[in-house]
Every structure is written in structure tokens, then in C-alpha cells.
PDB file of the backbone (N, CA, C, O) and the ligand in Angstrom, with CONECT records:
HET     ZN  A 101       1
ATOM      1  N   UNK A   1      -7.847  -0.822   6.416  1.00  0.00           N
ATOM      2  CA  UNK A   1      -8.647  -0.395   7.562  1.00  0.00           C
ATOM      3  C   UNK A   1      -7.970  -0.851   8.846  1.00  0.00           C
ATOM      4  O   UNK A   1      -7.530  -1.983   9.047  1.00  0.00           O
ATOM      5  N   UNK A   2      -7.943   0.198   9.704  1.00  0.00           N
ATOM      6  CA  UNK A   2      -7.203  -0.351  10.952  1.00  0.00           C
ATOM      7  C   UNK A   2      -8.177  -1.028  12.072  1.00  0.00           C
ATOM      8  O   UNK A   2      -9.330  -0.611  12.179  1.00  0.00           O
ATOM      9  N   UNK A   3      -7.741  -1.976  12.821  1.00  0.00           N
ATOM     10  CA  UNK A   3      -8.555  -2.601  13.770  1.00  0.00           C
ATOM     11  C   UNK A   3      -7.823  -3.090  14.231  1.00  0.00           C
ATOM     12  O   UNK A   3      -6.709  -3.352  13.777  1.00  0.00           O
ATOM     13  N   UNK A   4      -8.527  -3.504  15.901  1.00  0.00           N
ATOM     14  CA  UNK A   4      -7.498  -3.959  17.400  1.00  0.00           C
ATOM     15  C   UNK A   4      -7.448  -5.065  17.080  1.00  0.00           C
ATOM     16  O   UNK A   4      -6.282  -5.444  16.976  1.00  0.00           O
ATOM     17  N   UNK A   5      -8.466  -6.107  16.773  1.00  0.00           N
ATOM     18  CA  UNK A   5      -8.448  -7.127  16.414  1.00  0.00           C
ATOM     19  C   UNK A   5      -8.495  -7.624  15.123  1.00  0.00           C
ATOM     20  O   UNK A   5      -8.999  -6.860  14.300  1.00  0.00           O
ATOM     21  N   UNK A   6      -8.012  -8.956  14.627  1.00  0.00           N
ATOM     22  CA  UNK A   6      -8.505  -9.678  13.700  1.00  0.00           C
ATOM     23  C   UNK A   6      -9.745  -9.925  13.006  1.00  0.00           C
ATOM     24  O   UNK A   6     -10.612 -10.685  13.438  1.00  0.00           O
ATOM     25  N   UNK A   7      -9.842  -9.111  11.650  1.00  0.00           N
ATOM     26  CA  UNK A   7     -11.545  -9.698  10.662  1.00  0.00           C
ATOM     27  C   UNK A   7     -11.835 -10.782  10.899  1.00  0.00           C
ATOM     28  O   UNK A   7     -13.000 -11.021  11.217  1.00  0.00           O
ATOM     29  N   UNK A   8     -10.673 -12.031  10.812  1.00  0.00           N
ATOM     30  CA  UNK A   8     -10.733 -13.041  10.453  1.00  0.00           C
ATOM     31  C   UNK A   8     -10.820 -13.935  11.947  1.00  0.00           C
ATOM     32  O   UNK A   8     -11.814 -14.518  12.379  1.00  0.00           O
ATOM     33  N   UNK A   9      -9.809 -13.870  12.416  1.00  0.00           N
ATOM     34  CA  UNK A   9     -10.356 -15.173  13.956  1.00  0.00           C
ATOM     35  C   UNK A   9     -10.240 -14.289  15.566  1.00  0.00           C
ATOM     36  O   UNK A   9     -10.041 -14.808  16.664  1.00  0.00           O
ATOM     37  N   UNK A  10     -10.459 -12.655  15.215  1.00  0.00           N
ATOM     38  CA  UNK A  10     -10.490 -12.392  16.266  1.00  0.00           C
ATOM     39  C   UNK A  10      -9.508 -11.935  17.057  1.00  0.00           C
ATOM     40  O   UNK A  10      -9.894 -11.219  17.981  1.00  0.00           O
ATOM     41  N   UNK A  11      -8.390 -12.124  16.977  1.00  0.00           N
ATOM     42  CA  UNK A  11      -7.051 -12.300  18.050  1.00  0.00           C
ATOM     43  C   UNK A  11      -6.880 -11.071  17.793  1.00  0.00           C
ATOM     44  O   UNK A  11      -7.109 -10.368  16.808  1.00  0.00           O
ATOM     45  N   UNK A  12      -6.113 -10.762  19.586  1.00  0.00           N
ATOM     46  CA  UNK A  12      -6.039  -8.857  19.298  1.00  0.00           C
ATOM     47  C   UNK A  12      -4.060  -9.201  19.126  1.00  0.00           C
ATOM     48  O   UNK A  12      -3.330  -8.508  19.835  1.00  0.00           O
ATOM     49  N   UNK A  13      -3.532 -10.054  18.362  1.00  0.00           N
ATOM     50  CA  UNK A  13      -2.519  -9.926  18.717  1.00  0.00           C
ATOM     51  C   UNK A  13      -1.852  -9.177  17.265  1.00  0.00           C
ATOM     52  O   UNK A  13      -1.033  -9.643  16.473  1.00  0.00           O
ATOM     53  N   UNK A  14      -2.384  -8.154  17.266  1.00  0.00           N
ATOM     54  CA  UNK A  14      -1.983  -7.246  15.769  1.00  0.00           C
ATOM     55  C   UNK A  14      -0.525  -6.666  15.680  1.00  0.00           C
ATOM     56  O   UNK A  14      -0.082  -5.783  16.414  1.00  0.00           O
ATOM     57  N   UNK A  15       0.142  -7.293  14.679  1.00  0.00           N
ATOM     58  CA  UNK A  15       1.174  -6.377  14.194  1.00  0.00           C
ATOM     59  C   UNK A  15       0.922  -5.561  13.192  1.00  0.00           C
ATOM     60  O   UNK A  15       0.745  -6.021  12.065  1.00  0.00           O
ATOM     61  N   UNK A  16       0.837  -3.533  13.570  1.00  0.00           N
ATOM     62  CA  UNK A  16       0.757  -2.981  12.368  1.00  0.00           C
ATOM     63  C   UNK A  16       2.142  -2.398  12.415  1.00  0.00           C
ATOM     64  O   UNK A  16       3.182  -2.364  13.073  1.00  0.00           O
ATOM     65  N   UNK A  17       1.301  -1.782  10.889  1.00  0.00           N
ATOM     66  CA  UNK A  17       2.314  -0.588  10.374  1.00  0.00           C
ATOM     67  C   UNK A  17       3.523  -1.354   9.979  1.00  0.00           C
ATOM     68  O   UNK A  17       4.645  -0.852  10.046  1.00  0.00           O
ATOM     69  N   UNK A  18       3.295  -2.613   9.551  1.00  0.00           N
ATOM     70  CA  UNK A  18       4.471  -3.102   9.109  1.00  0.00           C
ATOM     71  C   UNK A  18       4.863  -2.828   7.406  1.00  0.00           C
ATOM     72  O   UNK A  18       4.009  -2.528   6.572  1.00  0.00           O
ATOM     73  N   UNK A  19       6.218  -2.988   7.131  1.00  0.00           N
ATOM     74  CA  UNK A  19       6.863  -2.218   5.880  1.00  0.00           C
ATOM     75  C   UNK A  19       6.590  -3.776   5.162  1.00  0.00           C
ATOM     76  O   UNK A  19       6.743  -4.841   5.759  1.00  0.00           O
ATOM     77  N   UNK A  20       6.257  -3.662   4.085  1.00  0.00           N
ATOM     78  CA  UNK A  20       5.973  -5.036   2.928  1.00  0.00           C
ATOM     79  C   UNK A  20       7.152  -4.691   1.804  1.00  0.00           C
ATOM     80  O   UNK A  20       6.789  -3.926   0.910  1.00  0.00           O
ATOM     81  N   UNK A  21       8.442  -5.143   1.758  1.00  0.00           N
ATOM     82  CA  UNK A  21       9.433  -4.900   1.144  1.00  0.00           C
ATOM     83  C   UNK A  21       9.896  -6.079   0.087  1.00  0.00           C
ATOM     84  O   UNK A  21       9.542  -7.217   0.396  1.00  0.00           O
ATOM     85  N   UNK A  22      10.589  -5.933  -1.029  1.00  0.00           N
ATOM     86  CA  UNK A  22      10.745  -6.607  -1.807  1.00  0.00           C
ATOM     87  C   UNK A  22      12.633  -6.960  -1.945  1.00  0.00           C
ATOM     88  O   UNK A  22      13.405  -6.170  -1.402  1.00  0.00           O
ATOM     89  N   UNK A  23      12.977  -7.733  -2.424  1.00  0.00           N
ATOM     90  CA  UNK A  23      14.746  -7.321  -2.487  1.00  0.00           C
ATOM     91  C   UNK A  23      14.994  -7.216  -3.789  1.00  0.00           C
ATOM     92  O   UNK A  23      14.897  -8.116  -4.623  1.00  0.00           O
ATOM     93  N   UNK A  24      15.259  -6.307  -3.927  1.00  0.00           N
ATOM     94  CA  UNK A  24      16.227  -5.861  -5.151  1.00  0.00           C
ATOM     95  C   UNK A  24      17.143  -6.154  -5.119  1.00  0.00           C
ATOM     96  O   UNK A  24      17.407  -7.131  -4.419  1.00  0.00           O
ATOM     97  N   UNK A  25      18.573  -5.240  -6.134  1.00  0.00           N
ATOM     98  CA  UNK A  25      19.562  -5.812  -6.537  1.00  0.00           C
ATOM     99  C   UNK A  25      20.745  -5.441  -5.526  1.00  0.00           C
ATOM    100  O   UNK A  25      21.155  -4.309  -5.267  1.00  0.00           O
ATOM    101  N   UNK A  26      21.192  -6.651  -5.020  1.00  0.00           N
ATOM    102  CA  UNK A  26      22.507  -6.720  -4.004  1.00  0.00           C
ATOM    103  C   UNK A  26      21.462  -6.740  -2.905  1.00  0.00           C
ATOM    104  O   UNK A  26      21.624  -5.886  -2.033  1.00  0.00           O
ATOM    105  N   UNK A  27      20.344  -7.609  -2.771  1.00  0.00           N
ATOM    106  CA  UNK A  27      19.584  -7.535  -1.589  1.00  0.00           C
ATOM    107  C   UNK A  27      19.270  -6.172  -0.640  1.00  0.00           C
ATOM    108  O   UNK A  27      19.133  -6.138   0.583  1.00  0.00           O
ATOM    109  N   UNK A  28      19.190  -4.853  -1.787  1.00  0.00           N
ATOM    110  CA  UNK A  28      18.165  -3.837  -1.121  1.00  0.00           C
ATOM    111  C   UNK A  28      17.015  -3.820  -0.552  1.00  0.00           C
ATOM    112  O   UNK A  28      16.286  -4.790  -0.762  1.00  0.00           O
ATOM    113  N   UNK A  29      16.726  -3.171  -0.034  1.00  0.00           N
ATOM    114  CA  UNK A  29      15.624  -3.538   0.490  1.00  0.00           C
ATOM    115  C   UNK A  29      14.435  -2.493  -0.451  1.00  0.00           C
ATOM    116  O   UNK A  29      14.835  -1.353  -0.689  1.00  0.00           O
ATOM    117  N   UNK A  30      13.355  -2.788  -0.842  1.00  0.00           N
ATOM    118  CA  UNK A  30      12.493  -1.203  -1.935  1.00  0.00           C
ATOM    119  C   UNK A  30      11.027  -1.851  -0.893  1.00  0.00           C
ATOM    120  O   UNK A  30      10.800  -2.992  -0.490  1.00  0.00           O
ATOM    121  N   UNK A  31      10.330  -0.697  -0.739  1.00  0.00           N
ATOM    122  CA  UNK A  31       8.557  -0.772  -0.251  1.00  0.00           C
ATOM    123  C   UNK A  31       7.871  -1.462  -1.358  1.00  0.00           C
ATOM    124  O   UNK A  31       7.840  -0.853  -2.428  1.00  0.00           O
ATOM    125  N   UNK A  32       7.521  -2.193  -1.319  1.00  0.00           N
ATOM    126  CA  UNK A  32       6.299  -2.539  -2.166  1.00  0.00           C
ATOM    127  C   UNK A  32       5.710  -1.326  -2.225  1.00  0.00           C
ATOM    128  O   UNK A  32       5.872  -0.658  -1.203  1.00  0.00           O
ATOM    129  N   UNK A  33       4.814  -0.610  -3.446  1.00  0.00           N
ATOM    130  CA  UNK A  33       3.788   0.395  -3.256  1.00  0.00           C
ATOM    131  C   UNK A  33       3.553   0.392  -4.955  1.00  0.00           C
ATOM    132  O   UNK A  33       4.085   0.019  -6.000  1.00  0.00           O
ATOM    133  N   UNK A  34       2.341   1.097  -4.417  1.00  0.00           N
ATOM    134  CA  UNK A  34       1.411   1.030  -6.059  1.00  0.00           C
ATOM    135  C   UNK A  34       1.287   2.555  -6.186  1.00  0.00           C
ATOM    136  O   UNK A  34       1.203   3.410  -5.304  1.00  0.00           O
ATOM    137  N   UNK A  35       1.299   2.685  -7.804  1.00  0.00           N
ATOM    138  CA  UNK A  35       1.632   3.810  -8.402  1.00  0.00           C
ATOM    139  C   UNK A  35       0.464   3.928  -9.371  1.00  0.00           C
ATOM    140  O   UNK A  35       0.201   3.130 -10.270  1.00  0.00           O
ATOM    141  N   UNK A  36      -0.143   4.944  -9.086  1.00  0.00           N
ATOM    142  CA  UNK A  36      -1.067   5.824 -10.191  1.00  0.00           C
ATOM    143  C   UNK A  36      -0.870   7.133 -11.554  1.00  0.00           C
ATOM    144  O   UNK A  36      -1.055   8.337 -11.378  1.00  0.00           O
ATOM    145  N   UNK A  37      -0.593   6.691 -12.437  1.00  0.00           N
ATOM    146  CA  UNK A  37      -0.002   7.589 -13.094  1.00  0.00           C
ATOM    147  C   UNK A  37      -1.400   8.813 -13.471  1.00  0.00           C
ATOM    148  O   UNK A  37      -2.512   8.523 -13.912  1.00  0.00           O
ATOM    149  N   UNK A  38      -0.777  10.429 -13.062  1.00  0.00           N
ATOM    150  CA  UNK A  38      -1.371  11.294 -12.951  1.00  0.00           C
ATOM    151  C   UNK A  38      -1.667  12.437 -14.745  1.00  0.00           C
ATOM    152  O   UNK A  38      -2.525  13.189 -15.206  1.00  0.00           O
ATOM    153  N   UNK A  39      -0.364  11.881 -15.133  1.00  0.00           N
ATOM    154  CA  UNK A  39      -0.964  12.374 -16.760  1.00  0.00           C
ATOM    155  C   UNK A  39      -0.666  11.665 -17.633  1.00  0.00           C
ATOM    156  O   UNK A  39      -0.171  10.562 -17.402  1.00  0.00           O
ATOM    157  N   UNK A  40      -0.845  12.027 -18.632  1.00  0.00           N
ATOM    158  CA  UNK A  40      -0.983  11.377 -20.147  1.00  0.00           C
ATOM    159  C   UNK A  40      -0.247  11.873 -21.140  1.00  0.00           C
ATOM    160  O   UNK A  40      -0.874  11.968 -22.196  1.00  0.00           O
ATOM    161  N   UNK A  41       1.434  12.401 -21.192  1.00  0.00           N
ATOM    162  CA  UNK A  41       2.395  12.401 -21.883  1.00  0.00           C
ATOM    163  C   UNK A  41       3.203  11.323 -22.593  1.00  0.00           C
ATOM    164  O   UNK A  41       2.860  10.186 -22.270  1.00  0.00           O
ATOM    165  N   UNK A  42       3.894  11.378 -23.214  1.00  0.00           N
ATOM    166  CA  UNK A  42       4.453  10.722 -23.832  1.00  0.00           C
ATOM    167  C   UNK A  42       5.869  10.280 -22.920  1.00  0.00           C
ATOM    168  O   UNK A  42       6.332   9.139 -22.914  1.00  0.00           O
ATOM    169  N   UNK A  43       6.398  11.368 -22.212  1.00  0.00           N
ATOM    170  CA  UNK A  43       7.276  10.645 -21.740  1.00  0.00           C
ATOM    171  C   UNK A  43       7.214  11.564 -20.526  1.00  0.00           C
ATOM    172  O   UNK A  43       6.600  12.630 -20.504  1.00  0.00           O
ATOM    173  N   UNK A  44       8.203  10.826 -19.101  1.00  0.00           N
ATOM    174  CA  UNK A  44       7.913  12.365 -18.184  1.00  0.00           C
ATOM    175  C   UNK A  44       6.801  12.162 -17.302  1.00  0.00           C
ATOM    176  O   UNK A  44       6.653  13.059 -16.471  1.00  0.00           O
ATOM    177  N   UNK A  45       5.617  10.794 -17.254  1.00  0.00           N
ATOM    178  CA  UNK A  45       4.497  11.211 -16.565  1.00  0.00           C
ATOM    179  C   UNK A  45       4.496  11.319 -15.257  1.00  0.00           C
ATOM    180  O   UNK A  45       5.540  10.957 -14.715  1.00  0.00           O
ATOM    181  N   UNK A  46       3.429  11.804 -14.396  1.00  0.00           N
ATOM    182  CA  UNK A  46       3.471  12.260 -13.125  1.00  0.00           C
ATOM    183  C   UNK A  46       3.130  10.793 -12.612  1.00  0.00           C
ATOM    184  O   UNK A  46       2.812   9.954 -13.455  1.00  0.00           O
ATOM    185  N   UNK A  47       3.176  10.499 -11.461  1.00  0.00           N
ATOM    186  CA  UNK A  47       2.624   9.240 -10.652  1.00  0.00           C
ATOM    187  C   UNK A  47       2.245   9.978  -9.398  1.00  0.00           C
ATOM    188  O   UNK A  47       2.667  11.107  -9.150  1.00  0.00           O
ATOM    189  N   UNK A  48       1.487   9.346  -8.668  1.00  0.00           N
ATOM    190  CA  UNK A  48       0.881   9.312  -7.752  1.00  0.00           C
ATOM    191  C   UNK A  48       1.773   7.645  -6.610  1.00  0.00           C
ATOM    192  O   UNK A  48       1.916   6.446  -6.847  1.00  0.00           O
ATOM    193  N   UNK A  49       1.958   8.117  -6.004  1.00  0.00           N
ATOM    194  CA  UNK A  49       2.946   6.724  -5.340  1.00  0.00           C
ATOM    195  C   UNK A  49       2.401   6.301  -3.855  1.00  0.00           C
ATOM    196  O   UNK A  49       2.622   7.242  -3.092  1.00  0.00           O
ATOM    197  N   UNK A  50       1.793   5.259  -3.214  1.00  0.00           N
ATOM    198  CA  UNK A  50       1.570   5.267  -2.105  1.00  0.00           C
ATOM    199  C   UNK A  50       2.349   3.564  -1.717  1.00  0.00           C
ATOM    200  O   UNK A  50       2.394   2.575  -2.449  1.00  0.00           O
ATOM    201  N   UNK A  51       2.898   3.748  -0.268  1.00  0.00           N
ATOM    202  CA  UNK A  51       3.378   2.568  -0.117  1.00  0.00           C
ATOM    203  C   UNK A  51       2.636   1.817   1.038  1.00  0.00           C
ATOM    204  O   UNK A  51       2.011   2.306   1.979  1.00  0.00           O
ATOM    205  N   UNK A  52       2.903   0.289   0.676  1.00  0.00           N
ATOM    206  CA  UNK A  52       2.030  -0.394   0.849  1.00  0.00           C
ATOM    207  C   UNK A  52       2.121  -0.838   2.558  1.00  0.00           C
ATOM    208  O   UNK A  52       3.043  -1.627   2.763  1.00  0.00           O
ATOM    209  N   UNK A  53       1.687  -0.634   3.232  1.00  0.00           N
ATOM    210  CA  UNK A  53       1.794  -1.296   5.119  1.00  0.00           C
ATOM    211  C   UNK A  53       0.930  -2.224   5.585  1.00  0.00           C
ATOM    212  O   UNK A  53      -0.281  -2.099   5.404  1.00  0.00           O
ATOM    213  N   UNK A  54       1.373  -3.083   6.126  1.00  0.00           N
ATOM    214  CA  UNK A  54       0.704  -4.521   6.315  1.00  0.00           C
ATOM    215  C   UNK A  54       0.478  -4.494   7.893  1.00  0.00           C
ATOM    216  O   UNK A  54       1.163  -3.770   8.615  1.00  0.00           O
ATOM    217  N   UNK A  55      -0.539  -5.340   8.393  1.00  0.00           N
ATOM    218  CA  UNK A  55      -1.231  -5.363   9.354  1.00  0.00           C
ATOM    219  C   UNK A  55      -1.432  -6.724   9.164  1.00  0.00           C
ATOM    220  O   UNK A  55      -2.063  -7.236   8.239  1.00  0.00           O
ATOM    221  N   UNK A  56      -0.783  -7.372  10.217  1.00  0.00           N
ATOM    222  CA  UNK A  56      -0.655  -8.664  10.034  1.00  0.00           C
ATOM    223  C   UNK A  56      -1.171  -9.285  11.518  1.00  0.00           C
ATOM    224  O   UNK A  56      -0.848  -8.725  12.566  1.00  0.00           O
ATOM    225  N   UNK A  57      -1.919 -10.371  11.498  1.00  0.00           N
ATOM    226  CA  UNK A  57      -2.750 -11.121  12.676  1.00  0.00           C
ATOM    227  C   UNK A  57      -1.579 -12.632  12.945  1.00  0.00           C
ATOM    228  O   UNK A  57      -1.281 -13.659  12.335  1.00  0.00           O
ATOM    229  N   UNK A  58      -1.165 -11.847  14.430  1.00  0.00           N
ATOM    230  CA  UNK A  58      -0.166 -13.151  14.997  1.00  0.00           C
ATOM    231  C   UNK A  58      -0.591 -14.272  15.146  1.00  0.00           C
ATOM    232  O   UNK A  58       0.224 -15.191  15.231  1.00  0.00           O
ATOM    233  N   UNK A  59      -1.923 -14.522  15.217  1.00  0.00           N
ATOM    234  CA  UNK A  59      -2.534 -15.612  15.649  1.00  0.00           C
ATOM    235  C   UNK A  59      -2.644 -16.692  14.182  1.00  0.00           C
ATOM    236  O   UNK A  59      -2.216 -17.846  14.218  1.00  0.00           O
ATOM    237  N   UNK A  60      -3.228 -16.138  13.053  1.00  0.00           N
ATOM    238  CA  UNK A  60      -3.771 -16.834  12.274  1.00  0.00           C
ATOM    239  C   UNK A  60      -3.014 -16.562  11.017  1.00  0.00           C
ATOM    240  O   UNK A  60      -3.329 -17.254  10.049  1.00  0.00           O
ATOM    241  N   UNK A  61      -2.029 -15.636  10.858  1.00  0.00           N
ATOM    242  CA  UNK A  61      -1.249 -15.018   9.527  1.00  0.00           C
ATOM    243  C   UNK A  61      -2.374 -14.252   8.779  1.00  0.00           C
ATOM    244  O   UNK A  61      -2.168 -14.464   7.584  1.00  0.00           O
ATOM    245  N   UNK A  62      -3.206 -13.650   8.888  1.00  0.00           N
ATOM    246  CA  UNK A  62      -4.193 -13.169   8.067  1.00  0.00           C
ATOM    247  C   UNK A  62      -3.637 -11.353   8.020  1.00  0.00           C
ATOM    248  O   UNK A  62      -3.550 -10.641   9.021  1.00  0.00           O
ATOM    249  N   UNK A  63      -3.367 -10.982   6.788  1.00  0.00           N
ATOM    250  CA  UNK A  63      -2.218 -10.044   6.003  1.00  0.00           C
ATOM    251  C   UNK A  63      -3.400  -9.130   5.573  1.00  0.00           C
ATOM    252  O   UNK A  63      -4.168  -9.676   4.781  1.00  0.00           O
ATOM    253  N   UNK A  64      -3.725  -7.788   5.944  1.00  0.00           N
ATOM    254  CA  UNK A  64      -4.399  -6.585   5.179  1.00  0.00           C
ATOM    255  C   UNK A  64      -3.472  -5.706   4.910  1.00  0.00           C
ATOM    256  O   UNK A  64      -2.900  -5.225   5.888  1.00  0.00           O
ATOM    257  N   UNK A  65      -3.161  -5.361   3.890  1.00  0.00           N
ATOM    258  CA  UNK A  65      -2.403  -4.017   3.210  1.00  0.00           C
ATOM    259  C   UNK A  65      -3.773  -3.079   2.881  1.00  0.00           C
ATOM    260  O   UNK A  65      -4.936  -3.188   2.492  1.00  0.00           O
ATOM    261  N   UNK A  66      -2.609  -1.908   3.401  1.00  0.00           N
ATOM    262  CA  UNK A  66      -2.935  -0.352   3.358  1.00  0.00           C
ATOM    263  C   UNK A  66      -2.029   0.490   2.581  1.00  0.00           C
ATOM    264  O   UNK A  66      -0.968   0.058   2.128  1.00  0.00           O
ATOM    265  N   UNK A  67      -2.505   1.878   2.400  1.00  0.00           N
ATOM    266  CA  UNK A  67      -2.056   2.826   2.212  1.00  0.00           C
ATOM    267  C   UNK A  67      -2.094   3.916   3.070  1.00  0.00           C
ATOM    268  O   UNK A  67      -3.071   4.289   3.720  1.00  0.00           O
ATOM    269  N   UNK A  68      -1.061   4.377   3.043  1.00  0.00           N
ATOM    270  CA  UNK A  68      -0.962   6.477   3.947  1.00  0.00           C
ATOM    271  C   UNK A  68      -1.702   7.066   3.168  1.00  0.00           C
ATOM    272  O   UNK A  68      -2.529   7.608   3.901  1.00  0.00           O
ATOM    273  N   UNK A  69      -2.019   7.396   1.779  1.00  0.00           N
ATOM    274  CA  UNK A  69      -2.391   8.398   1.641  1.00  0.00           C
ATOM    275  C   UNK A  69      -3.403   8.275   0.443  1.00  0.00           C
ATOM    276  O   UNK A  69      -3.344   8.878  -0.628  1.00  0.00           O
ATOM    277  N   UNK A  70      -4.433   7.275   0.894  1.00  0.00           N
ATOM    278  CA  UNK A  70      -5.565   7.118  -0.245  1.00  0.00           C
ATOM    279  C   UNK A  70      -6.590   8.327  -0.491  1.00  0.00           C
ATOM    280  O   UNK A  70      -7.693   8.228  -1.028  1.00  0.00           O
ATOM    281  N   UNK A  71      -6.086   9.305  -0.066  1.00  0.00           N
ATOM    282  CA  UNK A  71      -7.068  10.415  -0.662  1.00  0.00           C
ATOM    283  C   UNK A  71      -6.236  11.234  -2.072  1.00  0.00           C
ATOM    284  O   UNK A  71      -6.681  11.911  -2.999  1.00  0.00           O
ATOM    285  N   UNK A  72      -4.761  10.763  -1.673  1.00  0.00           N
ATOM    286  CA  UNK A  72      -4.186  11.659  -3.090  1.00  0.00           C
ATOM    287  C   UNK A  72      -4.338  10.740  -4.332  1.00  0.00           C
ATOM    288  O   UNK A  72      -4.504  11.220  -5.454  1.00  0.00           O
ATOM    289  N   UNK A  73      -4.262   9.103  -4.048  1.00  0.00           N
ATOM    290  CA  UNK A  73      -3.911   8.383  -4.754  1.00  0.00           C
ATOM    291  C   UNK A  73      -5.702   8.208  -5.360  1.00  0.00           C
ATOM    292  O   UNK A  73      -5.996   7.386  -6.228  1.00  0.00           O
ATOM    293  N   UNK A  74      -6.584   9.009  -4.798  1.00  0.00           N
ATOM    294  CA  UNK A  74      -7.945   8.598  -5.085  1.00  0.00           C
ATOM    295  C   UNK A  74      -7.885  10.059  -6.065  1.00  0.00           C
ATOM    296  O   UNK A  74      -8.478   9.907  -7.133  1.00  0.00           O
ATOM    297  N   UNK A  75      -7.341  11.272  -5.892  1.00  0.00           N
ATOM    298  CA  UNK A  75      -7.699  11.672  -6.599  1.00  0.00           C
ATOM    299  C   UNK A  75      -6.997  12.033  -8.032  1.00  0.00           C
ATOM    300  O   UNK A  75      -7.346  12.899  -8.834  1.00  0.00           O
ATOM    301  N   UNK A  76      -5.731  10.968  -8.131  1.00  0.00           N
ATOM    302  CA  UNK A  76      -4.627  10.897  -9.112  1.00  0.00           C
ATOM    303  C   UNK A  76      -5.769   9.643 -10.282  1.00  0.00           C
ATOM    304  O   UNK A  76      -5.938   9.544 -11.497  1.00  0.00           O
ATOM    305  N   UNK A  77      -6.229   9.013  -9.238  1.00  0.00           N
ATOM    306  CA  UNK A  77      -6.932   7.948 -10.094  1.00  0.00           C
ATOM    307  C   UNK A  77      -8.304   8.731 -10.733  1.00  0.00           C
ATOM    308  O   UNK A  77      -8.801   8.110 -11.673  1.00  0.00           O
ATOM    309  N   UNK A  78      -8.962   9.948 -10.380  1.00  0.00           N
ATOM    310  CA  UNK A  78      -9.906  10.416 -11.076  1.00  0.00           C
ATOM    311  C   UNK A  78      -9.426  11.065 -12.357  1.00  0.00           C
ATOM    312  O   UNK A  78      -9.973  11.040 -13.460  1.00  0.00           O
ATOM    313  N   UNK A  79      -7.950  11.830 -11.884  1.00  0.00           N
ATOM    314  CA  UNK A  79      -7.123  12.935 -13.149  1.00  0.00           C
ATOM    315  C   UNK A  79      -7.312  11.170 -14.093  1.00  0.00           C
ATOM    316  O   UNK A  79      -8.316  11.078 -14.798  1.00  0.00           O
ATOM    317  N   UNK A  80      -6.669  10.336 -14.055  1.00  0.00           N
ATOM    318  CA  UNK A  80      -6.676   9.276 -14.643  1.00  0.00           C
ATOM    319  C   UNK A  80      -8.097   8.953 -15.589  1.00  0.00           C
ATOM    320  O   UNK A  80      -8.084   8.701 -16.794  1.00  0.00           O
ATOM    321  N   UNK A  81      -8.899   9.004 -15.009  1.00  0.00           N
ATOM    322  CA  UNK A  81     -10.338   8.559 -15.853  1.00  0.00           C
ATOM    323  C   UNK A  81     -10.722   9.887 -16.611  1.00  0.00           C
ATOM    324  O   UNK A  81     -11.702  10.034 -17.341  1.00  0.00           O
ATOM    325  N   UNK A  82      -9.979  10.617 -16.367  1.00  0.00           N
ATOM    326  CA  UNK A  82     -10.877  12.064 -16.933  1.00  0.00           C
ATOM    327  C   UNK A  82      -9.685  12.221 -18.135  1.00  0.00           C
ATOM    328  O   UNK A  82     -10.143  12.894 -19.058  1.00  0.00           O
ATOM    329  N   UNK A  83      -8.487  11.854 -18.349  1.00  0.00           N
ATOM    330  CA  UNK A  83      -7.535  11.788 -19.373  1.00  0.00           C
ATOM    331  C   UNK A  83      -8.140  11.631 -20.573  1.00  0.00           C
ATOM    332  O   UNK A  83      -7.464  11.552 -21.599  1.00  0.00           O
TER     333      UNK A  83
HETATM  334 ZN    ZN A 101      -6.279 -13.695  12.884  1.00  0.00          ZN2+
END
């Protein structure tokens, strides 16, 4: 959820839209992001992929991750329950 200020102590000193990255091999850089798998094959399955953006409070370090596109990844997760 986006906001000017801090949930937590208030401070409007927000860094968004920041990239939450991991290092891979030879110190790449990859997005953190969470993956919904969309069918139920054996091999081959579809995913649903959204990456993860952090919104981080200068004041207090207090870290909310998001997603771009929680309406596909909401409805990859229904194909999912209905499998
Ligand atoms: Zn804060």
C-alpha cells in the first residue's frame, strides 16, 4: 500500500519504488519476486511472476513490500485453488 508517510512513526521521509534484489552468481544482481504457478502439468508450468518493491521509512527503517501487478497474480492464485 502506498503512503506519504510512515504506518509506523510517521515520518514523511519515504523512499519508494525501491528494487529488493538478491546477488546471484558473479554478484548479479536478480529482483526478489514471488511466483504463482498458473497450471498443473507435469513439466512446463505457467507462473504468474510479480516483483517485489520496497517502500522504505528513512526515519525508522520500517520496510513494506509490494507488488505491480496483484490483480494478475490474484487471479493466477484462484486458477491455482480451482486445479
Ligand atoms: Zn518510520
Amino acid at each position: 500500500m502506498k503512503t506519504d508517510t510512515c504506518r509506523i512513526c510517521g515520518s514523511n521521509k519515504i523512499m519508494d519504488n525501491v528494487r529488493v534484489v538478491d546477488r546471484g552468481h558473479g554478484d548479479a544482481k536478480k529482483d526478489l519476486s514471488v511466483y504463482i504457478q498458473k497450471t498443473d502439468k507435469r513439466f512446463f508450468n505457467k507462473f504468474e511472476k510479480g516483483e517485489l518493491k520496497a517502500q522504505i521509512c528513512g526515519s525508522c527503517g520500517n520496510v513494506d513490500l509490494s507488488v505491480k501487478n496483484p490483480h494478475e497474480l490474484w487471479d493466477a492464485y484462484l486458477k491455482t485453488k480451482s486445479l
